[in-house]
C-alpha positions, 0 to 999 in steps of 0.5 A: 895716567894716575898711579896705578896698583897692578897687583897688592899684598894683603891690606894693612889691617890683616898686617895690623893683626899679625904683629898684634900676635907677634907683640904678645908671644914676645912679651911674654916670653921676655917676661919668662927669660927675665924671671927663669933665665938659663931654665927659660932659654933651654926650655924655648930652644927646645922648643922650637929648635930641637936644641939642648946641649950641655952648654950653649956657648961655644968652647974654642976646641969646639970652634976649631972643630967647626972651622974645620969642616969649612971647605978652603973655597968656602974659607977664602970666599968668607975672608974675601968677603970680611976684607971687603966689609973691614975696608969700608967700616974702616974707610966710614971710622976714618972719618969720624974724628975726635975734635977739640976747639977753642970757641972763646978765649980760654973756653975749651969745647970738645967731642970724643968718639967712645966705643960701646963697651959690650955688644950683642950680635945676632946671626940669623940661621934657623931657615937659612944660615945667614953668614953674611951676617957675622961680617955686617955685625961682628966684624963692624963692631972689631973695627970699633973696637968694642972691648966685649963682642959676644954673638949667637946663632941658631942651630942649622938642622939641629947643630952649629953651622960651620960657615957661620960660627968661622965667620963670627970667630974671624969677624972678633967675636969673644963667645960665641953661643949656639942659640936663635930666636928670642930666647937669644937676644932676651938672654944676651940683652937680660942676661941670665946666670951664664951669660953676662947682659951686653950694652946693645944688640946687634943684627936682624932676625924675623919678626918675633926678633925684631920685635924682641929688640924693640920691646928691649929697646931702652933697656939695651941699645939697638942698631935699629929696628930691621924687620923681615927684608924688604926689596923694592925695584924702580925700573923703565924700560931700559931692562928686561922683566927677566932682570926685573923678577929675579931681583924681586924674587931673590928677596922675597925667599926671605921669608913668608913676609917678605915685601918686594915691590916694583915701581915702573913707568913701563906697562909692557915691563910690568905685564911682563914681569909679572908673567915672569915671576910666574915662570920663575916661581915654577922653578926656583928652589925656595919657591915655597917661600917666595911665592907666599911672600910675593902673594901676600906682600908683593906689589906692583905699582905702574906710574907715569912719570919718575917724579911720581915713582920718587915720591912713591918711593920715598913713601913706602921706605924700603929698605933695599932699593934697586934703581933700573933706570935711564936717570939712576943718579937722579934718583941717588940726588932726590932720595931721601927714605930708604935703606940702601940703593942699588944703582944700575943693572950691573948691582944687585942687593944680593951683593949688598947682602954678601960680599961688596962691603957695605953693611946689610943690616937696614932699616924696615917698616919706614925706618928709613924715614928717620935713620940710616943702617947699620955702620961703624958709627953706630957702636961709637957714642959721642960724648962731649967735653968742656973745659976753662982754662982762664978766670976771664973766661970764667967769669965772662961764662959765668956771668952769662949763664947766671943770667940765663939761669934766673930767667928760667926760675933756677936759682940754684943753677945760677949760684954754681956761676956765681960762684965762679963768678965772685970766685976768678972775677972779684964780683960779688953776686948775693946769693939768689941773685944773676951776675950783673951785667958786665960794662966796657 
């Protein structure tokens, strides 16, 4: 039996089209937060959130007043969570160490791991106040140690959320500012007259931010380019469609563009899921949401074998894969494209997404072809070292690289050998010249 498509979303081309017009309405206004600065981002939060208060950024009375709207369950549940996503970032930093070695005598090599100095972290919020956010970037970027954090948010039916603006002061931000959308991440990463650029954005949004951070990317760094989410399920008929369509649907209410797809061996599981995302989507609360995006993004795939739902996989690259199946390991030895994965019944991707510890923020639209999600390792730069310490060794390198150097054509190059060559070796090498070769 061939792959089999049971149902799709809209074809590529209308995709295509879409993000063509979210290219444009970002360029633009970039271009405007870049040129008009405070005046701009004032003017779009008015526009599109309502929100124009004297000041963006958070005063500390004004965070204490938020934190104490936090109901104590709500509190201890957002502490539970940030132990849980401090642990496994510190656990990932542990393993990343500074490293020094001899690789001759008297040459000296050597890497050190260095913070970014100042990150911006964005929080989503404008839908549906993404707290758990906070804890993926805020907290991550205290764990290493970034000397400036600053986060921002939208406003939550017109005002801070309380949850979210507790979450991102736990987690270490230094500022915190009520602000969402482009207007966000083109301040922090442009800066304007109140609020110094950072080094790097952090964090995901809907589409009109990510692409604001890829049209940024070069300028800042980023974390990588994390899109509307996406959820792909891999299921035989070890589970039930029940299972099945509450994993697909508890992504899809996202967004309107929320991809979700399913990937089975079993079309009995496939008819019936289908006919239980129906029931469901009678009922569930974000109905409105989750069934556009399962309209026009939802995809059923019926395979016939586990090769061939690897390989589908592993094409389509999404970035949460939750594996339902009678071989989950195998699947965990032979993937290669994706985000995170979600391993047996008893997970979930929304407990990647809230509580269990690793990071939510991953990679969409194949990213995960060529990179992993956000993780502690992101905010270190690895910067190399070199040093010499002996004229043997200095002459020995010399020699080399001197060598090497007008094979090449550079003459200059190879004078800055040559000099340490004449210099702790006693060989006199003319200038415009490569270093003799030594014999013995």
């Amino acid at each position: 039996m061939p792959i089999h498509v049971l149902k799709s979303g809209k074809p590529e081309s209308e995709r295509a089209t879409d993000d063509a017009k979210t290219r444009a309405v970002v360029e633009s206004t970039l271009a405007d937060i870049e040129e008009r600065g405070d005046m701009a981002v004032r003017e779009l939060s008015e526009k599109f959130d309502g929100y124009t208060p004297a000041s963006f950024r958070l005063s500390d009375d004004d965070i204490a007043t938020l934190i104490g709207k936090v109901s104590a369950q709500d509190m201890h549940d957002l502490k539970f969570a940030q132990e849980q996503v401090r642990a496994f970032a510190q656990a990932q930093r542990d393993t990343m160490l500074d490293l020094e070695t001899e690789t001759r005598p008297g040459v000296i090599l050597g890497h050190k791991h260095i913070p970014v100095q100042s990150v911006g972290c964005y929080v989503p919020g404008g839908k549906f106040p993404m707290v758990a956010s906070a804890h993926m970037s805020v907290t991550t970027a205290s764990v290493a140690k970034v000397p400036r954090i600053i986060a921002c948010t939208p406003p939550f039916n017109g005002e801070p959320n309380p949850a979210a603006i507790a979450a991102m002061h736990l987690g270490g931000a230094q500022d915190i500012y009520v602000l969402g959308g482009i207007q966000a991440v083109g301040a922090m990463a442009l800066g304007t007259e109140t609020i110094d650029p950072v080094h790097m954005l952090i964090g995901p949004g809907n589409a009109f931010v990510a692409e604001a951070k890829r049209q940024l990317f070069g300028r800042v760094g980023i974390d990588l380019f994390a899109g509307p989410t996406e959820t792909m399920v891999i299921a035989d008929d070890t589970v039930d469609a029940e299972l099945v369509a509450t994993d697909l649907l508890g992504q899809a209410e996202h967004g309107y563009n929320s991809p979700a797809a399913l990937l089975t061996t079993s079309r009995k599981l496939a008819d019936a899921t289908l006919a239980e995302i129906d029931r469901l989507l009678e009922i569930l609360p974000t109905k409105e949401t989750a069934s556009a995006s399962w309209r026009d993004y939802g995809d059923v795939i019926l395979c016939d074998t586990y090769e061939e739902m690897l390989a589908v996989a592993d094409d389509m690259a999404y970035e949460h894969v939750q594996v339902m199946t009678d071989r989950d390991d195998w699947f965990l030895d032979h993937m290669t494209c994706y985000g995170a994965l979600f391993l047996g019944p008893r997970t979930n991707v929304a407990n990647g997404d809230k509580v269990i510890g690793t990071n939510h923020t991953l990679p969409t639209r194949k990213a995960g072809r060529y990179t992993g999600g956000l993780w502690v390792g992101k905010y270190l730069k690895t910067h190399s070292y070199q040093r010499i310490t002996t004229d043997e060794a200095a002459t020995e390198i010399g020699a080399y690289g001197s060598r090497l150097c007008m094979l090449e054509g550079f003459v200059g190059h190879a004078e800055q050998c040559n000099v340490r060559v004449r210099r702790y070796g006693g060989v006199n090498v003319p200038y415009g010249e490569g270093a003799p070769v030594r014999e013995g």
